[in-house]
N, C-alpha and C positions, 0 to 999 in steps of 0.2 A: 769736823776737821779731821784728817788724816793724820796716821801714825807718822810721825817726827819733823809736821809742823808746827807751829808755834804759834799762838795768838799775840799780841803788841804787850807788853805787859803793863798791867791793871794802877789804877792809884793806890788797891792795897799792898803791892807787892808781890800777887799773887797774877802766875799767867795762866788760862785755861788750855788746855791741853783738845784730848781726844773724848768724846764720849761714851760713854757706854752705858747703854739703856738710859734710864732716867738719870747716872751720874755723870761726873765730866774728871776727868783726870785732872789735876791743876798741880803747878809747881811753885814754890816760893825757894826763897833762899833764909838760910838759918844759918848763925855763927856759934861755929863749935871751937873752942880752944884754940883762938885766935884764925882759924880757917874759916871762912865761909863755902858751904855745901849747897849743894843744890839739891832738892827733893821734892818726887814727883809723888801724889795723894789722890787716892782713889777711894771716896767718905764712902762709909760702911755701916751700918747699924751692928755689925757682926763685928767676931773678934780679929786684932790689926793683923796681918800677916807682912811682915818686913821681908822683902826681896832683895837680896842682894845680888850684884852682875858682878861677872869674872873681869879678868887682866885684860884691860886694851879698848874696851866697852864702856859704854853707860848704865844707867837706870831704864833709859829710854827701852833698852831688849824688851823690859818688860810689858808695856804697855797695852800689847795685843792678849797679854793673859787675863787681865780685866774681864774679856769675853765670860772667860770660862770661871774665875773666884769672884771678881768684884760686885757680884750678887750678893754674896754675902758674907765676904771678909771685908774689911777695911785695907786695903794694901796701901804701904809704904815701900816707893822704890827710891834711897837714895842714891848719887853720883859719889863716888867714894873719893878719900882725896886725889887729887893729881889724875881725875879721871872725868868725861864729859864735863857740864859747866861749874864744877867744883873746881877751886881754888886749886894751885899746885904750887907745893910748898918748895923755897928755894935747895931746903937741905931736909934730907929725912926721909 
């Protein structure tokens, strides 16, 4: 699957993403302090490395960095609020 498609999402909650090498990027949704986030997981045996995206963007920017860490970091790319398919708060 291609950078910033999407697969149907799963009975767990969980949609798969892009590939890379033997792993697969996957995104779930998580509820933080009344917002629900969206967050993309790239499994790792290595230690997690959280990415976070600038003003205006998503998580998705990061996906093609996989290539080059998701060997062997664990990345976490969340959608921060009010940004890609994270919740956007009416005030705040």
């Amino acid at each position: 699957m291609t950078a910033g498609r999407t697969a149907p999402r799963s009975d767990s909650g969980t949609d798969t993403l892009e590939s890379v090498g033997m792993a697969t990027w996957t995104r779930r949704r998580e509820d933080v302090g009344g917002l629900t986030l969206n967050v993309r997981t790239l499994p790792s045996d290595g230690p997690t490395l959280v990415l976070l995206h600038g003003l205006g963007v998503s998580g998705q920017v990061w996906q093609g960095i996989g290539r080059l860490f998701g060997t062997f970091s664990r990345l976490v790319a969340p959608d921060l609020r009010g940004h890609g398919e994270s919740d956007k708060p009416s005030a705040g």
